[in-house]
N, C-alpha and C positions, 0 to 999 in steps of 0.2 A: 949421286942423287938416287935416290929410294925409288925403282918399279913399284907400280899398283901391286904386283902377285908378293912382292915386301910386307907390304904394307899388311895386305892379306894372310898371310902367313906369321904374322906379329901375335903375341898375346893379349888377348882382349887387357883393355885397361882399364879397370873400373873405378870410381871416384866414389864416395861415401861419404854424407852429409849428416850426421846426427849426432845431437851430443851426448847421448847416451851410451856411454863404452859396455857396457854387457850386451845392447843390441848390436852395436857395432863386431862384438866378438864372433855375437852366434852370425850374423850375416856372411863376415868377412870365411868362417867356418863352411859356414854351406855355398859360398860363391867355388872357394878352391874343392869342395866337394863333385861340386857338379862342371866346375871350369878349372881342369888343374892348371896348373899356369898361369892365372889370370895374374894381373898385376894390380895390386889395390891401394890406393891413395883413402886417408881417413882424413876427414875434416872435421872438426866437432861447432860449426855455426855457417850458418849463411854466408855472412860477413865474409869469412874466410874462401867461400869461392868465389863471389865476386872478387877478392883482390888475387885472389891466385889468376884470374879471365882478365883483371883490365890490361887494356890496351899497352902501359909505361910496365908491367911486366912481362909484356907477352913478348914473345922470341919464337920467329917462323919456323924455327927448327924442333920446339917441343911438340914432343907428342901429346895431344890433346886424348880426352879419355874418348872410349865408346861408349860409354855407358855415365851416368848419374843418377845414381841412387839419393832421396833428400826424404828427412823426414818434417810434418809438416811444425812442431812444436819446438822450439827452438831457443836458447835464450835472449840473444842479443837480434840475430835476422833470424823469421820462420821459411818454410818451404814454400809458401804461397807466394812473400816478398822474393826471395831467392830465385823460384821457376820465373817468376815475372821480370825480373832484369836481367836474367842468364838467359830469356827467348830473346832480348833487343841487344846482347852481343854478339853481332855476327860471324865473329871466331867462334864461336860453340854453340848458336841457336840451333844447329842442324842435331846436337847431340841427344840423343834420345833421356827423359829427364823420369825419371819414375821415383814416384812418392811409395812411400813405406813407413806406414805412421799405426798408433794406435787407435785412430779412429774406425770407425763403419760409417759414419754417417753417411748416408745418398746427397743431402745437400753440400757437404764440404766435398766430395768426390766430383764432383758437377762442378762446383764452382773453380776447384784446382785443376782440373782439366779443360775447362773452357780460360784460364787466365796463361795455359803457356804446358801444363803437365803433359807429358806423351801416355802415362799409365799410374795407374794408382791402385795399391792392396793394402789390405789390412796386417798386419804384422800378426802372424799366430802365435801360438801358448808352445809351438813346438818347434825342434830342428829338425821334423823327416817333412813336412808342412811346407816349411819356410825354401828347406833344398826342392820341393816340386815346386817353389814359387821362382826360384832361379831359374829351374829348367824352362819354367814357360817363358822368365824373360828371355834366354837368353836366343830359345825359337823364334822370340817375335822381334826382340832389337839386335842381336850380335850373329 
């Protein structure tokens, strides 16, 4: 059985929600940038992390991520739907959920943060932008 100082001493595991594979590139770039080591899981839909979370696939022994990343535009499930049924499973409500979309808007940031989001940014035009956007997550959730 795995000590806490294990657990601790583990590479953050990041999960990655967006169907966009060129933002997935540069993200997944600036996450081992600024976290080498991290361990990253890519999803490309909603859909797909709720079935990786239900309960008939879950097995006590997987390592659950620290982190998820979701963006909010999506084809099949969005990030809004997404954050709102990944806060009511209590296997990973605890995981800190950060949107990463192309929006700005102040009313969709308010709204995905009051339905279940832990953090929300704008995706920038850049990769040196994007690696201080890691850095601050990873100060505030990892």
């Amino acid at each position: 059985m795995k000590g806490a100082s294990d657990v601790e001493n583990q590479a953050p595991y990041i999960l990655i929600v967006d169907d966009d594979e060129d933002d997935q590139h540069f993200l997944i770039a600036a996450i081992h940038d600024v976290i080498p080591g991290a361990i990253i899981k890519s999803l490309y839909d909603g859909t797909d992390a709720i079935n990786l979370f239900k309960a008939e696939n879950a097995d006590e022994n997987d390592r659950l991520p620290n982190l998820i990343f979701l963006d909010i535009n999506m084809n099949k499930m969005g990030g809004k739907k997404t954050v709102g049924l990944l806060k009511k499973n209590q296997r990973v409500q605890h995981i800190p959920m950060v949107i990463l979309t192309t929006t700005s808007s102040a009313d969709q940031r308010r709204e995905l943060l009051s339905s279940g989001a832990d953090d929300f940014y704008t995706k920038p035009y850049n990769i040196r932008d994007l690696k201080q956007i890691v850095v601050e997550i990873r100060q505030k959730w990892l």
